[in-house]
DRENVEX-964792 format. One record per residue (C-alpha): residue number from 1; x, y, z. Coordinates in Angstrom, 2 decimals, padded with zeros to 5 digits. Layout:
REM DRENVEX-964792
{node NUM {X Y Z}}
...
//
This chain:
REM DRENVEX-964792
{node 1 {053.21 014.04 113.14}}
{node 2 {051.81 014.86 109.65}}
{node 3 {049.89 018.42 108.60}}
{node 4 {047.15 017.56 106.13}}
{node 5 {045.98 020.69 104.63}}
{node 6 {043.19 020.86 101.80}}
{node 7 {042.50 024.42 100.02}}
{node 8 {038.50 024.19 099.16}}
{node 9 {036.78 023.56 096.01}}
{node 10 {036.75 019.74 095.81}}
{node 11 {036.16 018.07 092.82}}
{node 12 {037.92 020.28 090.60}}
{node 13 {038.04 017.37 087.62}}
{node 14 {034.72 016.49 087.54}}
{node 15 {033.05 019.40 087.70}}
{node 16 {035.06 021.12 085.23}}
{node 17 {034.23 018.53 082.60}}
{node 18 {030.17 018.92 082.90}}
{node 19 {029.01 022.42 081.61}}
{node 20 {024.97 023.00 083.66}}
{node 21 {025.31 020.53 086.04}}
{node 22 {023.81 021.60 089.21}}
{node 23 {025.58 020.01 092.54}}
{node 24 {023.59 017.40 094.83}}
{node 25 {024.78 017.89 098.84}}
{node 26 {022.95 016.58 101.93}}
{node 27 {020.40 018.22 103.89}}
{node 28 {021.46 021.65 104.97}}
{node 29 {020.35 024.64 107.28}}
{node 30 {018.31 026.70 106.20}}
{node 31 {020.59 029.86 105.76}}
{node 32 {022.73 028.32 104.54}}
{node 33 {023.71 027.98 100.23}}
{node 34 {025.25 027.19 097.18}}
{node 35 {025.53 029.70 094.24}}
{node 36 {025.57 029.05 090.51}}
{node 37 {026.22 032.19 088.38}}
{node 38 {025.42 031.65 084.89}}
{node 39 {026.60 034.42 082.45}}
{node 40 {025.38 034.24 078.41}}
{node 41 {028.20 036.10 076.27}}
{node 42 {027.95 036.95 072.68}}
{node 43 {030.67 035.17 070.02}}
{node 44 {033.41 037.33 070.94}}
{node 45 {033.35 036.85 075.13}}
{node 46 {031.29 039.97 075.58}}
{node 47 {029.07 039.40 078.21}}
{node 48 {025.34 039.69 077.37}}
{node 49 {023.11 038.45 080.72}}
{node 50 {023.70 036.95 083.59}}
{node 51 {021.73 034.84 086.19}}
{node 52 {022.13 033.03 089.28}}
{node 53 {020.64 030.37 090.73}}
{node 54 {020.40 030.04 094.39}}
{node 55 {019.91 026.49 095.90}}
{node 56 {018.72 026.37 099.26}}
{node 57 {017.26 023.71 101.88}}
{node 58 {014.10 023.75 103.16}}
{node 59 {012.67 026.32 105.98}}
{node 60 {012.58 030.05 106.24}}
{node 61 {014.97 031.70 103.67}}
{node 62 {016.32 035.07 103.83}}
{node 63 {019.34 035.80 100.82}}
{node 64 {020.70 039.12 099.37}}
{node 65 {021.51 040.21 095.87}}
{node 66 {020.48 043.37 093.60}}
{node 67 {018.68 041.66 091.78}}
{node 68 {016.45 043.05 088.76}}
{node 69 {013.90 040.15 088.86}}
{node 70 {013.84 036.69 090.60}}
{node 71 {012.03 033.69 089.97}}
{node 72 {011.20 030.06 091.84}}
{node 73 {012.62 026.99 089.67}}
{node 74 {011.72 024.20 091.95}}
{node 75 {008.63 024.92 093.56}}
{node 76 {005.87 027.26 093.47}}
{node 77 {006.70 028.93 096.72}}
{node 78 {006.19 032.68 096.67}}
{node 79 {009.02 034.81 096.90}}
{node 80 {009.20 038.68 097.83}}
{node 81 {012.05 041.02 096.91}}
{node 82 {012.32 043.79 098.90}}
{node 83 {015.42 046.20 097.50}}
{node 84 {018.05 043.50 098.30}}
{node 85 {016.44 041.19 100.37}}
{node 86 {014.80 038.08 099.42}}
{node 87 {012.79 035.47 101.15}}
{node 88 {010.28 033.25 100.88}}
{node 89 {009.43 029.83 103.17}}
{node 90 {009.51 026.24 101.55}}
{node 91 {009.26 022.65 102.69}}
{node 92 {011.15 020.98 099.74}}
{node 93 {014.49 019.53 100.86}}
{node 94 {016.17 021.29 098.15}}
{node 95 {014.83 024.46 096.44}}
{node 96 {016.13 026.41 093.63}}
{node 97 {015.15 030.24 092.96}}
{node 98 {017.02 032.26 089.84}}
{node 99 {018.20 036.17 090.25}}
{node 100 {018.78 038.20 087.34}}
{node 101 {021.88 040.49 087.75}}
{node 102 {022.68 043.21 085.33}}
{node 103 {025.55 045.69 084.72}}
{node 104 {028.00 042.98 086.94}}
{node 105 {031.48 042.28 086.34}}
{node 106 {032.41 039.00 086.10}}
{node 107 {036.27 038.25 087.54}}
{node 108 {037.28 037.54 083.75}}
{node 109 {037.91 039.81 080.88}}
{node 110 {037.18 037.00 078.25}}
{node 111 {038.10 037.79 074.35}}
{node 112 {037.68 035.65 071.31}}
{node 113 {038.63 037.24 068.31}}
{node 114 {038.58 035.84 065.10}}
{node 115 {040.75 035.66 061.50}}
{node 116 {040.01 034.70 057.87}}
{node 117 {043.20 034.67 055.78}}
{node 118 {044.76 036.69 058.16}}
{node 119 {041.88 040.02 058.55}}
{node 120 {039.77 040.22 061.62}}
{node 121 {035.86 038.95 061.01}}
{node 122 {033.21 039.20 063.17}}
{node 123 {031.60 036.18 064.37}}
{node 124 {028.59 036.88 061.79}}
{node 125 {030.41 037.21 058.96}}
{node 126 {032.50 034.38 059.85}}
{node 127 {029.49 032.45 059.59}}
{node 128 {029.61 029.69 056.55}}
{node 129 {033.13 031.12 055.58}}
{node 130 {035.66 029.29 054.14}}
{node 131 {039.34 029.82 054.26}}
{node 132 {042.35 030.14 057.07}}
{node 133 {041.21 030.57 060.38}}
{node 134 {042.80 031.49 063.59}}
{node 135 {040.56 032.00 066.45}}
{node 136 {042.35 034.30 069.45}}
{node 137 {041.28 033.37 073.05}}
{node 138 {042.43 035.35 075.36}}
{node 139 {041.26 035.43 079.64}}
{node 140 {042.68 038.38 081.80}}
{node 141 {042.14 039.90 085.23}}
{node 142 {038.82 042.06 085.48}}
{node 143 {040.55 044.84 087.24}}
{node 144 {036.86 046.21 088.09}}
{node 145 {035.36 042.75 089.65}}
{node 146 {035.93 043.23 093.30}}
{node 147 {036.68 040.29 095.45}}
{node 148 {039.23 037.47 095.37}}
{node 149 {037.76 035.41 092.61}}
{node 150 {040.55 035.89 089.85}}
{node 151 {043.51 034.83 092.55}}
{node 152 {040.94 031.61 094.16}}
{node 153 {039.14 029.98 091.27}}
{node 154 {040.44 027.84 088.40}}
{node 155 {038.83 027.83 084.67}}
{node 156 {038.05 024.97 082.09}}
{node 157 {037.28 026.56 078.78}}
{node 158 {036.26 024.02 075.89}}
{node 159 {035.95 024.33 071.73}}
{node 160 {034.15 022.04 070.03}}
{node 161 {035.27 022.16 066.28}}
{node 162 {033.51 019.83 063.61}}
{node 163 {035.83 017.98 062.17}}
{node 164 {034.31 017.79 058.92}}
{node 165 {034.00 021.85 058.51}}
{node 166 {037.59 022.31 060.48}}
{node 167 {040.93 020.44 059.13}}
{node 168 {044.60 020.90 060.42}}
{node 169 {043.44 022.31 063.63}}
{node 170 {046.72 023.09 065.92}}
{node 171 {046.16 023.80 069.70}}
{node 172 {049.40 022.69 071.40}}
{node 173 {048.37 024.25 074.81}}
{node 174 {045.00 022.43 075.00}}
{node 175 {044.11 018.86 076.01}}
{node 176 {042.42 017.31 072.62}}
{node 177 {039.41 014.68 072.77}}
{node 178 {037.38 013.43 070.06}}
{node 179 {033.83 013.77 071.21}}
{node 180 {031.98 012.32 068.62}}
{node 181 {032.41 014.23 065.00}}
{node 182 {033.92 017.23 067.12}}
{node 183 {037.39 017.96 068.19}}
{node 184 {037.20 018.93 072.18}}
{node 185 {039.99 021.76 072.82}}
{node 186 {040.16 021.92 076.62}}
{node 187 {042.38 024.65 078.29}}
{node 188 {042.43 024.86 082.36}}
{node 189 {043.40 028.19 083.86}}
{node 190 {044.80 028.11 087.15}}
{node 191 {043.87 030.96 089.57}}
{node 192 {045.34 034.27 089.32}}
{node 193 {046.41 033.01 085.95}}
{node 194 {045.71 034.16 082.33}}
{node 195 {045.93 032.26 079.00}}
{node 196 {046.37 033.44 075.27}}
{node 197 {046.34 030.96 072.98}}
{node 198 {045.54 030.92 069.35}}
{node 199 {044.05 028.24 067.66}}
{node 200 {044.43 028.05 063.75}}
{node 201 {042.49 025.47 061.37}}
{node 202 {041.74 025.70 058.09}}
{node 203 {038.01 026.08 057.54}}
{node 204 {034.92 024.96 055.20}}
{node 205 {031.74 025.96 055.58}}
{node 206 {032.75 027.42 059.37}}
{node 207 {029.90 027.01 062.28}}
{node 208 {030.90 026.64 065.73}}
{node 209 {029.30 025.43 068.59}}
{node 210 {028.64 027.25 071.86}}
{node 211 {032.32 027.69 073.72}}
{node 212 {031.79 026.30 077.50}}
{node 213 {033.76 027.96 080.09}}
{node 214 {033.62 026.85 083.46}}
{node 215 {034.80 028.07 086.84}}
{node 216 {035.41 026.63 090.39}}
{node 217 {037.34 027.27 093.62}}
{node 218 {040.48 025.59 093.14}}
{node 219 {040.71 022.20 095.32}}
{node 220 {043.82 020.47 096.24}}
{node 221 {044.99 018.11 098.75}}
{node 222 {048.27 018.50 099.96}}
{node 223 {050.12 016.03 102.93}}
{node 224 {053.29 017.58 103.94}}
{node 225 {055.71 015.54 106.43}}
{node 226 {056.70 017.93 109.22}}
{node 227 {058.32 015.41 111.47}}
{node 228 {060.72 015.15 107.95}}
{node 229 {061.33 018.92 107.94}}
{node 230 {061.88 019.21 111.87}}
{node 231 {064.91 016.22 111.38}}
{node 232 {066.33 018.60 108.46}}
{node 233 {065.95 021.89 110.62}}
{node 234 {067.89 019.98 113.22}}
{node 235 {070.51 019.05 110.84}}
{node 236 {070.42 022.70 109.92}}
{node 237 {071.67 023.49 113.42}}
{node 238 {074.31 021.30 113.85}}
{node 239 {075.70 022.56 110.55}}
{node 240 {074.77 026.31 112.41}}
{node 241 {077.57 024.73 114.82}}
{node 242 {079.61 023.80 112.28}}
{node 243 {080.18 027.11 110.17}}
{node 244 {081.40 028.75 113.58}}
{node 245 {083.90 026.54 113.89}}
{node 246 {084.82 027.17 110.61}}
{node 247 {084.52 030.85 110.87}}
{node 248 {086.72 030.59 113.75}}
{node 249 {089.27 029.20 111.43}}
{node 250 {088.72 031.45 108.79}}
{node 251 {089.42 034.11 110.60}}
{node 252 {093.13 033.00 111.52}}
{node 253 {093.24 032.20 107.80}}
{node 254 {093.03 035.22 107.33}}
{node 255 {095.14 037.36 109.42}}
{node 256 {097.91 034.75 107.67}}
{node 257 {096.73 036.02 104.18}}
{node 258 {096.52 039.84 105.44}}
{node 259 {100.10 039.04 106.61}}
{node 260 {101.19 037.64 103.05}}
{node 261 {098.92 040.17 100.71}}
{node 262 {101.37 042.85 102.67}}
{node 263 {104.91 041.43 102.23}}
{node 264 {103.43 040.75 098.40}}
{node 265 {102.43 044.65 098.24}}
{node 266 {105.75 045.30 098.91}}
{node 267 {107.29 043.26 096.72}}
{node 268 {104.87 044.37 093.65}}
{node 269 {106.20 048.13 094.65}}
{node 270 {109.93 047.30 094.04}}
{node 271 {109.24 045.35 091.08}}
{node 272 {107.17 048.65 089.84}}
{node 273 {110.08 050.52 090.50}}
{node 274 {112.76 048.61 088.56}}
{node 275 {110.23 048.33 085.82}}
{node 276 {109.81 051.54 085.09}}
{node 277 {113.43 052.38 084.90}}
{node 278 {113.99 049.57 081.99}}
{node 279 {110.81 051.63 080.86}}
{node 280 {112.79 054.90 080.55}}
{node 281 {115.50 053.51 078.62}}
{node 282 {113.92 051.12 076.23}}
{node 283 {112.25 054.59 075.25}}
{node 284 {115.57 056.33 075.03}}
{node 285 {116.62 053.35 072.85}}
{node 286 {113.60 053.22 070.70}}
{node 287 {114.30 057.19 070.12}}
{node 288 {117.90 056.92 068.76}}
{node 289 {116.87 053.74 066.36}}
{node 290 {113.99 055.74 064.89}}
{node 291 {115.86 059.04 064.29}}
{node 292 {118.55 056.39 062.61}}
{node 293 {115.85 054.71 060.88}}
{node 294 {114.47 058.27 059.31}}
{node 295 {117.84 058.54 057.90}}
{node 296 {118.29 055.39 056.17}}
{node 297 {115.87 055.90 053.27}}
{node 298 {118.03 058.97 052.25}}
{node 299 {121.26 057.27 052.26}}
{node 300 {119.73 053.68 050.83}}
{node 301 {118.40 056.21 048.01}}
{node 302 {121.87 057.92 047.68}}
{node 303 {123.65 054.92 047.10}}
{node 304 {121.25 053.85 044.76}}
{node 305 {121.64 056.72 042.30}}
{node 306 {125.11 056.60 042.65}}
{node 307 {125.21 052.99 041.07}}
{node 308 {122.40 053.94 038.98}}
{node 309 {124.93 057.25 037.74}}
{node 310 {127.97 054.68 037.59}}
{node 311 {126.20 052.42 035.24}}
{node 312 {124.65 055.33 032.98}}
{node 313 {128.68 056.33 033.18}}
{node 314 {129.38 052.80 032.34}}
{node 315 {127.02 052.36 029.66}}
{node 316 {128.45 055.52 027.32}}
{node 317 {131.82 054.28 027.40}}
{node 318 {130.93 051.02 026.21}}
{node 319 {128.42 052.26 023.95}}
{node 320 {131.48 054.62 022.55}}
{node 321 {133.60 051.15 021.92}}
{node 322 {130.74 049.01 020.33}}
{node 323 {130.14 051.97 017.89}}
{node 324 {133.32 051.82 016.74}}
{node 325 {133.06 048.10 016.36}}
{node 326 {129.62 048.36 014.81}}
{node 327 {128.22 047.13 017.07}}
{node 328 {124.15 047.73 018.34}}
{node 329 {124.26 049.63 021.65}}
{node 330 {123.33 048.43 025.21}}
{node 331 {121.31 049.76 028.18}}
{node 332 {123.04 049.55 031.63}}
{node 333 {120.84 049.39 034.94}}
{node 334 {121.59 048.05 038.92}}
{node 335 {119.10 045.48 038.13}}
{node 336 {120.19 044.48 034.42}}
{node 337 {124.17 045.26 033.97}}
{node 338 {125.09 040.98 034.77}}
{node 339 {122.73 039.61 032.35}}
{node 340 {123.36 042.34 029.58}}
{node 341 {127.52 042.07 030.21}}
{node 342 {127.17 038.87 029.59}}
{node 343 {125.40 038.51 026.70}}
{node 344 {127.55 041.34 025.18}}
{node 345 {130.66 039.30 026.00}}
{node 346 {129.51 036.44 024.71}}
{node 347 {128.00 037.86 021.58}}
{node 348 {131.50 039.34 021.43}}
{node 349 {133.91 035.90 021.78}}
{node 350 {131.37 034.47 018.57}}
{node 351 {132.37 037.21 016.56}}
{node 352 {136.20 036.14 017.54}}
{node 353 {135.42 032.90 016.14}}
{node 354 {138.70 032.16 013.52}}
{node 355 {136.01 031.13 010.54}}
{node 356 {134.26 034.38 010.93}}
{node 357 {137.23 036.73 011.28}}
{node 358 {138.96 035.50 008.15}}
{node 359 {135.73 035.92 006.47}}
{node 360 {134.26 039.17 007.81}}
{node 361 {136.72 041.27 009.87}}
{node 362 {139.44 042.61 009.71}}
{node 363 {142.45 042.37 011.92}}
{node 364 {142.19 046.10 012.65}}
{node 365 {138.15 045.37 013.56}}
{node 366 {139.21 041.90 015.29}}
{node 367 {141.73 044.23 017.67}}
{node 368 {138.68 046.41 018.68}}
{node 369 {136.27 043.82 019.73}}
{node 370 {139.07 042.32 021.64}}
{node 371 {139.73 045.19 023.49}}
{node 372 {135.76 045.62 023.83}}
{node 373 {136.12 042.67 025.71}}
{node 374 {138.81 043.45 028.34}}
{node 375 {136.44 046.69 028.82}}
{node 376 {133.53 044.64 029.61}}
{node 377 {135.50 042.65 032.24}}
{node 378 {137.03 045.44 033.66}}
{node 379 {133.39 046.99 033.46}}
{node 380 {131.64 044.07 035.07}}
{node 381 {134.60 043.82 037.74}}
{node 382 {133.84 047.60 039.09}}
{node 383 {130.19 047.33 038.70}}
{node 384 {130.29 044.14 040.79}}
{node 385 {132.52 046.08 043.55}}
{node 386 {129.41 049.06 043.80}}
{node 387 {126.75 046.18 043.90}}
{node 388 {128.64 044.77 047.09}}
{node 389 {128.81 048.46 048.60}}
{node 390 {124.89 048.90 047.38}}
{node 391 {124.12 045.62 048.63}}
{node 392 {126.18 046.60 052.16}}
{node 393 {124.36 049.84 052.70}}
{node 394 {120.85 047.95 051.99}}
{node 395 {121.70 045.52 054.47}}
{node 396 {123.08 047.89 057.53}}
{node 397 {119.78 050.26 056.04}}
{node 398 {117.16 047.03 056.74}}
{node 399 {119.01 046.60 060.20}}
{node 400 {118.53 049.87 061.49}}
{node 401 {114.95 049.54 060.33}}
{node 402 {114.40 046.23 061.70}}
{node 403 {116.41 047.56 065.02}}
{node 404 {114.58 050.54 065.34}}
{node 405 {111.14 048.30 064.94}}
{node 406 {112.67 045.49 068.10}}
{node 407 {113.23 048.93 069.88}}
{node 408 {109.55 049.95 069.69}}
{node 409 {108.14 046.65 070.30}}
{node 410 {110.47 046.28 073.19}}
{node 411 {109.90 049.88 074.55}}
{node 412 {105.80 048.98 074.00}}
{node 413 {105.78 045.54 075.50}}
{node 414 {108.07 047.72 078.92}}
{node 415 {105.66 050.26 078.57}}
{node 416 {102.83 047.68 078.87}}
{node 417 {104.83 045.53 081.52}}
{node 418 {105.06 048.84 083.78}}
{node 419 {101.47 049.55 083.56}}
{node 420 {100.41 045.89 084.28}}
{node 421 {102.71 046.30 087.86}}
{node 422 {101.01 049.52 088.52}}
{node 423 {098.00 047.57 088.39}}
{node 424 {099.68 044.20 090.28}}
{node 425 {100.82 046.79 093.16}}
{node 426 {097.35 048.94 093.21}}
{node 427 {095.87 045.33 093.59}}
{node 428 {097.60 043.75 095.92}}
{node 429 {097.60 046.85 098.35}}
{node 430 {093.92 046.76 098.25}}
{node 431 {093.99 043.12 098.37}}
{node 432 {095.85 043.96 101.52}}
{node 433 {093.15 046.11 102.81}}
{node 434 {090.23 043.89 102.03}}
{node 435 {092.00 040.61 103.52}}
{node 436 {091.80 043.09 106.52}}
{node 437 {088.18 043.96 106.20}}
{node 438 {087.58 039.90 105.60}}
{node 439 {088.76 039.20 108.77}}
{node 440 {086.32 041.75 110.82}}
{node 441 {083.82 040.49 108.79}}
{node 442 {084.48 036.73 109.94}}
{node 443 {084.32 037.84 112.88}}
{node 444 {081.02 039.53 112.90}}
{node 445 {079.73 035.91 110.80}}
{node 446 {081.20 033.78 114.15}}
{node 447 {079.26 036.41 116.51}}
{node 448 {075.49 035.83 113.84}}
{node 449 {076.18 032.04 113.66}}
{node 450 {076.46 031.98 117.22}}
{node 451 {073.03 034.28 117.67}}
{node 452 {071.66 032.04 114.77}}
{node 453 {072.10 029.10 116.85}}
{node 454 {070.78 030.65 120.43}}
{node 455 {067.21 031.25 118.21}}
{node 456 {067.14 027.81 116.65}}
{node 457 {065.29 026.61 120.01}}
{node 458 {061.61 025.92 119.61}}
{node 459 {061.31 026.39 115.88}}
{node 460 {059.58 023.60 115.30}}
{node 461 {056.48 025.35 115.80}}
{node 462 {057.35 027.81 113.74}}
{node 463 {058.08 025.58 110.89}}
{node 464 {054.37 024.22 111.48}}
{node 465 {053.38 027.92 111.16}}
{node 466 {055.04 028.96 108.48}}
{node 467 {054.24 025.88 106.27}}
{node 468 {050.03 026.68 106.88}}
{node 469 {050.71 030.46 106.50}}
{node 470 {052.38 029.09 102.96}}
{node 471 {049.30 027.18 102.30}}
{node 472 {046.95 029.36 103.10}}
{node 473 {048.48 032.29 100.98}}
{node 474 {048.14 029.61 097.82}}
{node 475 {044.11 029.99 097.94}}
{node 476 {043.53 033.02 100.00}}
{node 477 {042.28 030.83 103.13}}
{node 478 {039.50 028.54 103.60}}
{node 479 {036.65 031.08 103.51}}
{node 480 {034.18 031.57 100.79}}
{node 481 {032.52 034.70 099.53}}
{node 482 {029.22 035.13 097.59}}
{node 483 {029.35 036.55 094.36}}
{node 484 {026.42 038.12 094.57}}
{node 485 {026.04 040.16 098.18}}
{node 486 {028.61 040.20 101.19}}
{node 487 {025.49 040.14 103.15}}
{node 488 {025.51 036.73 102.53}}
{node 489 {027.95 035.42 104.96}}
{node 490 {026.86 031.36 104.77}}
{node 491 {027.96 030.21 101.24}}
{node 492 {029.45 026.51 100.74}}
{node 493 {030.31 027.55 096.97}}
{node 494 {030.27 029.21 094.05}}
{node 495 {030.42 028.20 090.74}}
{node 496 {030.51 030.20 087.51}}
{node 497 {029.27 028.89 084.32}}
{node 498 {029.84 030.73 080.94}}
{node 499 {028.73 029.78 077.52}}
{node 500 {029.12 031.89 074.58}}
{node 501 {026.57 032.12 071.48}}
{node 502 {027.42 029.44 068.75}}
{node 503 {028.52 030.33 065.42}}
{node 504 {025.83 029.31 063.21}}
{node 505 {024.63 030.34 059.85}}
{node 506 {021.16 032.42 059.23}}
{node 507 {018.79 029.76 057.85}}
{node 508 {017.10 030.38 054.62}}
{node 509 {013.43 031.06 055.03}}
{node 510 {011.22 027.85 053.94}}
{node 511 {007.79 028.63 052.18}}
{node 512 {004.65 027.16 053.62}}
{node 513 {003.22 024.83 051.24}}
{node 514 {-000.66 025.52 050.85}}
{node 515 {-002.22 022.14 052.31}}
{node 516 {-004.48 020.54 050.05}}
{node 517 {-007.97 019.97 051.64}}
{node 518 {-009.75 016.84 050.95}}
{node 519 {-013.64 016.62 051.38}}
{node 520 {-016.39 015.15 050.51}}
{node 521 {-019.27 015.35 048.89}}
{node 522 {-021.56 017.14 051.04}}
{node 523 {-018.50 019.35 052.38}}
{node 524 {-017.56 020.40 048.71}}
{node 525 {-021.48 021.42 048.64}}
{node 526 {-021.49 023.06 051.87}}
{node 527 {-017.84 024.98 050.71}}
{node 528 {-020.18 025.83 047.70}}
{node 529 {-022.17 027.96 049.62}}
{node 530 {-019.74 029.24 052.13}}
{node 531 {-020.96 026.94 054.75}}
{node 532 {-017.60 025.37 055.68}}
//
């Protein structure tokens, strides 16, 4: 069995796409009526009169609507108002009478707003502009329109923009037709929706023609299969079946994993324990190599200015010999003592040289800068014994350091480990406790799916039910209201036509041209004499 629903207002397409076109229905009874609302708004949306036309078949008529005049179209049948009431008798098969409303909301708070390189114009001085344009439209809810017409009826507002007065016209949201020289902008709102789109060109010369907006009761046919959703609702119970079963089974499962989150709870407590005693002495350890560490600065600095005091020592006795020798004086450092030893030394063994001595020195001088020599070895030899001890206490200095840093990345990284089983044990006791609640839980589930399935009988129906109630929420039911008078109970439609004033410019005013009389003879003479 298939449901065929259809939510009213037929013929949404083609009536959307004709602006004043007035529908053409069979015979109907007499009280009974179609309604055409047409409202007149100025350039911006703001609405500026509104009529209705009421069509009617022929017979005794009796319609309602506060009305500030009405009028026949059709026929010459008199009409009398009479505060709301209107009626009037007519044999035509289809008659037409018009009913001026004023001071009524429409459903629709309609804006167009308008820019010229980017300030706001009105639509008179847009008039004949060129420049930038960008044209705001903009439909909301009229939150003081009573009735269900915003939510029910559907919108087709269309621009019409000369293409030789509007270039590089951008309206992504709209469907775009050329209709003749004019660019057709169409935008469709769907009920209880609004739109805001803006709509930029770039203008010469800007006119615009009237902007068409027009409304309907929204009209769709829908088929939905039923029998289709029945077979899956079915399938839905056996798989109701199915999860008990497996809730069954999950709640054994978990009992075992309450059983194995509690021997693991334990477990995560001991380890927690023996943790934080490596904790406690990794800080203990950590404490000795730092106060250790705070010491070896001094005694790397001590033993520095010892071998810096030994070399200054150094340097004055050697300074003492050269002197003697004549010879320029040296500068003794830790850093510098190898490189300047040796270049004394070997500045020294040149001056030994046999050609030199028996030219220059004398044996006496030669015996001095020998025994400069043996100092500088003996020098360099004790120097080099202090550099092993300096180099020694740098080395065991750098180890505590380095010892002391291990020790406080150790005691950390404990420190962190300890904390991290605090948090394994808190978590697997209340992993413990929740496996617990899981399983009551489970339980309850098996006890729903079972109640699930005991109500799964005759829903069918219900699906059928549900699925119109569905449909029937989408367009607010079947039923529609007049516009103009809940007293009139026996409308087939309504239909709302808006146009807006064009944008056009003020025409320059033409002088009359003095038409130049030809006559005759006798009519000249006559004219002569005022006889005309």
């Amino acid at each position: 069995m298939k449901t065929r629903t259809r939510i009213m207002a037929a013929g949404l397409s083609a009536l959307l796409l004709c602006t004043v076109a007035l529908p053409t229905i069979a015979a109907v009874p007499s009280t009974e009526k179609e309604e055409v609302v047409y409202v007149m708004t100025n350039a911006s949306g703001t609405v500026q009169n509104m009529n209705v036309v009421n069509i009617f078949g022929s017979g005794s008529v009796t319609d309602y609507g506060d009305y500030t005049s009405v009028k026949m179209l059709t026929t010459n049948d008199p009409i009398t108002q009479n505060g709301d009431e209107i009626t009037f008798t007519t044999d035509a098969d289809r008659v037409y009478y018009q009913g001026t409303l004023e001071n009524r909301e429409i459903p629709w708070n309609i804006s167009i707003r308008y820019t010229l390189d980017g300030k706001d114009v009105t639509p008179d001085e847009l008039a004949g502009k060129s420049g930038k344009l960008k044209i705001y439209f903009t439909v909301e809810k009229n939150e003081n329109c009573e009735g269900s017409f915003y939510e029910d009826y559907a919108l087709q507002a269309a621009f019409a923009l000369n293409t030789e007065k509007c270039k590089n016209i951008e309206a992504p949201d709209a469907t775009v037709a050329n209709v003749g020289a004019n660019k057709q902008l169409s935008y469709v709102i769907l009920p209880g929706r609004g739109i805001d789109p803006p709509i930029p060109a770039d203008v010469t010369d800007f006119e615009m023609d009237a902007v068409s907006i027009n409304g309907v009761k929204m009209s769709l046919n829908i088929s939905i299969d039923t029998d289709g959703l029945k077979s899956q609702v079915g399938e839905i119970a056996d798989a109701v079946d199915q999860v008990n079963d497996g809730a069954a089974a999950l709640s054994n499962g978990a009992s075992q994993l309450h059983d194995a989150t509690g021997t693991l709870s334990n477990a995560t407590g001991r380890l927690n324990s023996g943790v934080g005693q490596i904790a406690d002495g990794a800080e203990s350890l950590s404490t000795g190599l730092s106060t250790l560490s705070g010491k070896s600065s001094d005694l790397k600095n001590g033993a520095y200015q010892a071998f810096a005091g030994l070399c200054s020592a150094a340097q004055t006795m050697l300074n003492s010999e050269l002197s003697t020798a004549g010879i320029a004086e040296v500068t003794l450092t830790p850093e510098n003592y190898p490189a300047v030893l040796a270049d004394l030394k070997e500045t020294l063994n040149g001056m030994l040289d046999e050609n030199c001595l028996s030219k220059i020195f004398s044996d006496a001088v030669a015996a001095k800068v020998q025994t400069a020599i043996g100092k500088i070895d003996e020098l360099k030899v004790q120097l080099d014994s202090y550099q092993t001890f300096y180099d020694g206490v740098s080395a065991y200095t750098n180890g505590v350091d380095s010892a002391a840093n291990g020790a406080a990345a150790l005691r950390d990284g404990v420190d962190k480990l300890h904390q991290n089983t605090v948090v394994l044990n808190d978590a697997t006791s209340l992993l413990d406790s929740k496996t617990g609640e899981l399983a009551d839980g489970v339980n309850t589930l098996h006890n729903g799916t079972e109640t699930f399935s005991e109500q799964t009988g005759g829903i069918d129906g219900k699906v059928d039910e549900e699925i119109q109630n569905v449909l029937d929420s989408l367009t607010g039911g079947d039923e529609i209201h007049s516009f103009v008078s809940e007293k009139n109970t026996n409308v087939d439609s309504v239909q709302f036509v808006i146009k807006t004033a064009a944008i056009e410019k003020s025409e320059e005013p033409v002088a009359e041209e003095t038409p130049v009389i030809q006559r005759n003879f006798w009519q000249k003479l006559l004219h002569l004499f005022g006889l005309n």
